[in-house]
BAKE-618375 format. One record per residue (C-alpha): x, y, z; residue in one letter. Coordinates in steps of 0.05 Angstrom, whole numbers, plus 32768, in hexadecimal, padded with zeros to 4 digits. Layout:
XYZA;...
***
This chain:
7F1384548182X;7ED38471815EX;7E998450814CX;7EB1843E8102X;7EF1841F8124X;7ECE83F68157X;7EA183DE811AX;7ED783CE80EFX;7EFA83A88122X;7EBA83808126X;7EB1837180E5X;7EF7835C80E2X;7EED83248118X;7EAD831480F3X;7EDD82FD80B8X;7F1182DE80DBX;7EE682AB80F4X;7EBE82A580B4X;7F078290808CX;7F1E826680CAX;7ED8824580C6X;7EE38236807FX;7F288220808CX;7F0981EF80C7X;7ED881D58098X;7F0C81C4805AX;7F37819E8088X;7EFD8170809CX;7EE281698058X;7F288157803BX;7F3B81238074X;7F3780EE804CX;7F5B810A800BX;7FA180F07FF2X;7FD1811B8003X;7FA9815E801DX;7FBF81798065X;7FAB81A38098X;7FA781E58086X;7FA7822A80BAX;7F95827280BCX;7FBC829380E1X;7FA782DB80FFX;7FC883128113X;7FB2834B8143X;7FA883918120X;7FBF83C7814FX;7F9284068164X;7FA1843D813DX;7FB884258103X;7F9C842F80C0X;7F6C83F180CCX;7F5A840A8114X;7F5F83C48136X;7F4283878130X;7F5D83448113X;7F80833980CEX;7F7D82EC80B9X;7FB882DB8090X;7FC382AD8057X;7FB282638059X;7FEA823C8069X;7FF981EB8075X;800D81CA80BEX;8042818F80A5X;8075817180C9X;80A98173808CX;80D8813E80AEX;80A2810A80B6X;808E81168070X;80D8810A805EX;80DA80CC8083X;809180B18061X;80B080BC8021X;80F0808D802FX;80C2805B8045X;8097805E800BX;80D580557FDEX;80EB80188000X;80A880008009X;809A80017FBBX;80E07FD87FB2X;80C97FA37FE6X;808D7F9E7FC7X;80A47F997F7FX;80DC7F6A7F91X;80A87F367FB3X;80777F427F6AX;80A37F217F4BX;80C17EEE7F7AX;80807ED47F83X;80777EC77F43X;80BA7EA47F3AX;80A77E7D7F76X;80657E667F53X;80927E4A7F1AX;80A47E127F40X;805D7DFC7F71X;80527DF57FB1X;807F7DC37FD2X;80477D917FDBX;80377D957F8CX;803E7D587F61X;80527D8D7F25X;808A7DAF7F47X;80D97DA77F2EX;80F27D867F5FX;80BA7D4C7F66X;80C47D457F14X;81177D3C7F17X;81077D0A7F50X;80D07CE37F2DX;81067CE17EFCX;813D7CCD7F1FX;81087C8E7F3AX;80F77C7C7EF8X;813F7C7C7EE3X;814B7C4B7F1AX;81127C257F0CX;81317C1C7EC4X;816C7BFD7EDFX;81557BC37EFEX;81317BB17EC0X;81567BD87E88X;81297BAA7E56X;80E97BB87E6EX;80CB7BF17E29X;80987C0F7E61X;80D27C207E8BX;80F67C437E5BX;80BB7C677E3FX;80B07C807E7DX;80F27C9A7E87X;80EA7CBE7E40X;80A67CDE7E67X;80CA7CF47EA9X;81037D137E81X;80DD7D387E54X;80B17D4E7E86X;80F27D637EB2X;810D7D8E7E61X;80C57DAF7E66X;80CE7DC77EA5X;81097DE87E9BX;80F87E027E54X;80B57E227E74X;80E17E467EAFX;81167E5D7E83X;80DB7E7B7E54X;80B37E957E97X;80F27EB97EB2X;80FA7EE07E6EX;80B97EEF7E6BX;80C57F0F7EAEX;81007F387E9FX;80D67F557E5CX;80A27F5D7E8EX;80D07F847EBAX;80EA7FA47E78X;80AB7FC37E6FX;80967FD97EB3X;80DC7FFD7EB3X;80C580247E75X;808480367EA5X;80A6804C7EE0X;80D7807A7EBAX;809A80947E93X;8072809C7EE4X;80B880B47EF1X;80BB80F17EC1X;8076810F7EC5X;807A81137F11X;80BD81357F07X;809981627ED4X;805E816D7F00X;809181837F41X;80B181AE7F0EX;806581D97EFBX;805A81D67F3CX;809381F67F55X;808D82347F2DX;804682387F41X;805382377F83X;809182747F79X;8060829A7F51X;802382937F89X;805782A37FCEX;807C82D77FA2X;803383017F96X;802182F77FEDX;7FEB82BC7FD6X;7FE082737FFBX;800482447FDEX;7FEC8209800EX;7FC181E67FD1X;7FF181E27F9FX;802881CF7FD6X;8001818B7FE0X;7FFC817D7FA2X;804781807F9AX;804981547FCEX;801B81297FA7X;8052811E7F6EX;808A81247FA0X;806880DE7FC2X;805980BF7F7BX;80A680C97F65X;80BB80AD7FABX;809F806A7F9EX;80C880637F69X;810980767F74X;812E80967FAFX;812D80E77FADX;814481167FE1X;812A81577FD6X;813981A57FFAX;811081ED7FF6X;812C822B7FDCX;811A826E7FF6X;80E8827B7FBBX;80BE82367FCCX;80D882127F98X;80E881C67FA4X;813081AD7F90X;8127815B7F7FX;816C81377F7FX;818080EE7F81X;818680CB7FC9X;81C780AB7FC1X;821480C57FC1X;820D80E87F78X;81CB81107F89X;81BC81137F40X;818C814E7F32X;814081457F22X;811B817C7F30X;813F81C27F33X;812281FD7F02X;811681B97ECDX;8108817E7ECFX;8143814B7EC3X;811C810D7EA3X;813980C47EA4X;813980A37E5CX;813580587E4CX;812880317E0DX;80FA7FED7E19X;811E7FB67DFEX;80D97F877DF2X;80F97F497DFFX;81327F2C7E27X;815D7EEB7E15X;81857EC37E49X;81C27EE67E55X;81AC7F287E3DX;81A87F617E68X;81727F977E58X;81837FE07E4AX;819080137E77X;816C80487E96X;819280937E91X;819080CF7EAFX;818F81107E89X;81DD81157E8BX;81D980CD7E5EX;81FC80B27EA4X;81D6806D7EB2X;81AD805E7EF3X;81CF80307F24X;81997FF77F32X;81B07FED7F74X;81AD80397F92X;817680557F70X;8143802D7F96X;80F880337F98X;80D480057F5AX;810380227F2AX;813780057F4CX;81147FC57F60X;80FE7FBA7F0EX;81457FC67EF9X;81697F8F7F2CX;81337F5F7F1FX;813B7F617ED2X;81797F5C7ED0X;81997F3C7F18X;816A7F137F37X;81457EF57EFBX;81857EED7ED9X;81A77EC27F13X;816D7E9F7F1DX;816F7E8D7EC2X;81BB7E7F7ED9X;81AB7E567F0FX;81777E347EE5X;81A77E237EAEX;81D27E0C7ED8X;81A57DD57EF8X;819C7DC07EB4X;81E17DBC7E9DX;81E97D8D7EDEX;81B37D637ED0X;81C67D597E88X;820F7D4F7E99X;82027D1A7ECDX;81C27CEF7EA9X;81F57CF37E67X;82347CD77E99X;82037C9D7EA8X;81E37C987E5EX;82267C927E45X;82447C637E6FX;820B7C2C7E54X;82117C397E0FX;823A7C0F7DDFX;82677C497DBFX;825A7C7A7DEEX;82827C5D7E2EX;82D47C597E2EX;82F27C307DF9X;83117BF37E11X;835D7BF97E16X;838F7BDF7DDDX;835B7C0B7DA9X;837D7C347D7EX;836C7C7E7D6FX;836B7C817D25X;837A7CBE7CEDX;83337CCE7CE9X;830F7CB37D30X;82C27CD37D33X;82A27CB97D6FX;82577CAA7D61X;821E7CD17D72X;81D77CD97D74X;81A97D0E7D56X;81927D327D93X;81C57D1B7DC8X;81FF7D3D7DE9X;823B7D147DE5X;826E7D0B7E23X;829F7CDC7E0BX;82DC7CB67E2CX;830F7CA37DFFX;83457C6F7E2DX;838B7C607E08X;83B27C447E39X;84057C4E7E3FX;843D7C2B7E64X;84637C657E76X;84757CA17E5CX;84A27C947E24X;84947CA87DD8X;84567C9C7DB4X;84877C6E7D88X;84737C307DB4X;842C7C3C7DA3X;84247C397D60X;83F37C017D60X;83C77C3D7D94X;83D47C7B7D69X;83C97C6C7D21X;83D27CB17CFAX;83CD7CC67CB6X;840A7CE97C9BX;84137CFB7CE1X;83CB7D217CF2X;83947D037D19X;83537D247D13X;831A7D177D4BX;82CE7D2B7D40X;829B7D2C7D74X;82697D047D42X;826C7CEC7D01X;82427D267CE3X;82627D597CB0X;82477D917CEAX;82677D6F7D23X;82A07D957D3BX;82E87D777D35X;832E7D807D41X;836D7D717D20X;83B07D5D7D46X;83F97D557D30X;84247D237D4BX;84617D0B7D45X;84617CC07D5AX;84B67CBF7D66X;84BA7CF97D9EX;84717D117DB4X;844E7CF27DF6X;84097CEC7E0EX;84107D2A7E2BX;841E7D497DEAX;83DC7D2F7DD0X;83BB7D3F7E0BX;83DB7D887E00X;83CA7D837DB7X;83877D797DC4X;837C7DAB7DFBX;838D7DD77DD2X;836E7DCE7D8BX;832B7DBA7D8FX;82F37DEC7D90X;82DD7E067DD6X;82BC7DD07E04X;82B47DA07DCEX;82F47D7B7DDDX;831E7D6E7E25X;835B7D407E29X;83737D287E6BX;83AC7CF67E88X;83957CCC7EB6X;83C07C987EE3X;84057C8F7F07X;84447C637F0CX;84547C527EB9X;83FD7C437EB9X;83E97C857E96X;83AB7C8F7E6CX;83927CBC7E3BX;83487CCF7E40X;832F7D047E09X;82E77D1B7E1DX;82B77D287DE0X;827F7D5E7DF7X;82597D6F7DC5X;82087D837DB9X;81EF7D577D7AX;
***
């Protein structure tokens, strides 16, 4: 080797340990930033008497990752996001109702009313009794009226964070998509592509947390993003595939919110896409809706069995007494603001023709027409019978099948030549 050689070869070792030393010194300065990683020089021994006469060659800077662990930390942040969206909001549903020790909590108001209720009974006189039944039960209506308005303003809520996770959503998947042809450019021309690999990884994490993506590395460096479920819907492959969804602003009981779609206008399944996204769209419109359906029906329970009871006491209301005739035009009497439940009793001694029973059934020109109230709005229904051949179970039948839906319920009740006829009146006044 000549002098020059041996110099050379010097020199060369001089700068190998200058760019690992600068190497050494970016992976302790970056420690502590999101997403950066451990980055290497690696050298290679030039041989003697070749064109560079020896010495050391330091090659490009490249990253130490262990992909499958980074695989792995992805999953978990995807599931990690949907636990922790999920319990957002079921704390918050949980709040609706107090602590279990609080005064103001549901079930402490329908049991102060069902006390005060009581209370009434033993002295049904007493005016500061029944006022404070008025209290309990509108307090118990409030209740109910403020969680069915809390849980839609959840599911809007929900509405709305869906619009921000598809919007997160598409300029990751436009980021990946830059970054991928940065990346092809950079290996293609022999340059480090460590730097703009961690960023990529960057987005890569931010998509993860909201929705499950499996992803795989072409030859060229280029990232392929797909969907982590049986249809492995394409994201990220050349373009960017972006989801689309329209905010609907507001939600009403029963309503379900619009969908969320992938490019090919195919709509994203709530319960495989996972991550927030998927956490957003069961909560808007599964759990929050069962719980509204659950709500409503509590309610419908309550008001069904404190009407039963309301009814029963009040003169009109309870079954008429037998030998009462159902006349041509029979409203049953209501009251602005009350739902009506309404047993109708016409006793018969067996089942022969209505014929016996004209003094029971007292039609005009052969019609009988029953309203739930005596108001023009009240729904009604008309009947047709024929005194000389029908039976109570034609009326019943008649009935049944005339009146408008779930105003109006007919039933025979009884054994042995003791039948009666009992025609429910439902109805909201």
């Amino acid at each position: 080797m000549s002098l020059t050689g041996a110099l050379n070869a010097a020199i060369s070792g001089l700068g190998a340990n200058q760019k690992q030393m600068q190497v050494i010194s970016g992976n302790v300065s970056n420690a502590g930033v999101e997403g950066y990683t451990r980055k290497i020089a690696p050298q290679e021994t030039n041989l003697v008497g070749t064109s560079t006469n020896g010495g050391v060659e330091v090659n490009e800077v490249q990253r130490r990752v262990d992909e499958f662990l980074r695989t792995r930390i992805r999953d978990a942040e995807s599931e990690l996001s949907f636990d922790k969206t999920k319990q957002e909001y079921f704390k918050r549903v949980q709040d609706f109702f107090g602590t279990l020790d609080s005064n103001s909590n549901l079930s402490n108001s329908i049991d102060e009313l069902r006390q005060s209720v009581e209370d009434l009974s033993i002295n049904p006189e007493n005016a500061a009794a029944q006022a404070d039944v008025v209290r309990k039960a509108q307090e118990v209506t409030g209740q109910f009226r403020q969680f069915s308005q809390q849980t839609q303003d959840l599911r809007a809520e929900a509405d709305l964070q869906i619009k921000n996770a598809v919007t997160a959503i598409n300029e990751n998947l436009r980021e990946i998509k830059d970054l991928n042809t940065q990346i092809a450019q950079a290996e293609g021309a022999g340059k480090s592509s460590a730097e703009l690999r961690d960023k990529r990884d960057v987005a890569l994490k931010e998509l993860s947390q909201h929705m499950d993506v499996s992803t795989f590395e072409r030859n060229t460096g280029e990232l392929v993003v797909v969907t982590d479920d049986s249809n492995a819907r394409q994201l990220v492959d050349g373009t960017a595939a972006e989801l689309t969804f329209d905010a609907s602003g507001s939600l009403g009981s029963g309503e379900n919110g619009g969908p969320v779609e992938y490019a090919d206008g195919t709509n994203v399944d709530a319960d495989s896409i996972g991550g927030r996204l998927g956490a957003l769209l069961q909560m808007r419109d599964q759990d929050l809706a069962n719980f509204q359906a659950d709500l409503d029906r509590l309610a419908a329970q309550m008001r069904e069995e404190v009407n039963a009871a309301h009814n029963l006491a009040t003169p009109g209301n309870k079954p008429t007494a037998a030998g009462t005739a159902l006349k041509g035009d029979h409203a049953f009497e209501t009251d602005s603001g009350t739902v009506k439940s309404t047993a109708l009793e016409l006793p018969n001694t067996g089942t022969a023709s209505l014929d016996s029973l004209s003094d029971r059934f007292d039609t005009s020109n052969g019609n009988i027409t029953i309203s739930a109230g005596t108001g023009g709005s009240a729904p009604s229904t008309t009947i047709s019978i024929d005194k000389s051949a029908d039976t109570l179970s034609d009326v019943k039948n008649a009935i049944n099948g005339g009146g408008p839906s779930n105003n109006f319920n007919a039933q025979i009740e009884g054994s042995s030549n003791n039948y009666t006829l009992k025609i429910n009146i439902h109805y909201y006044c």
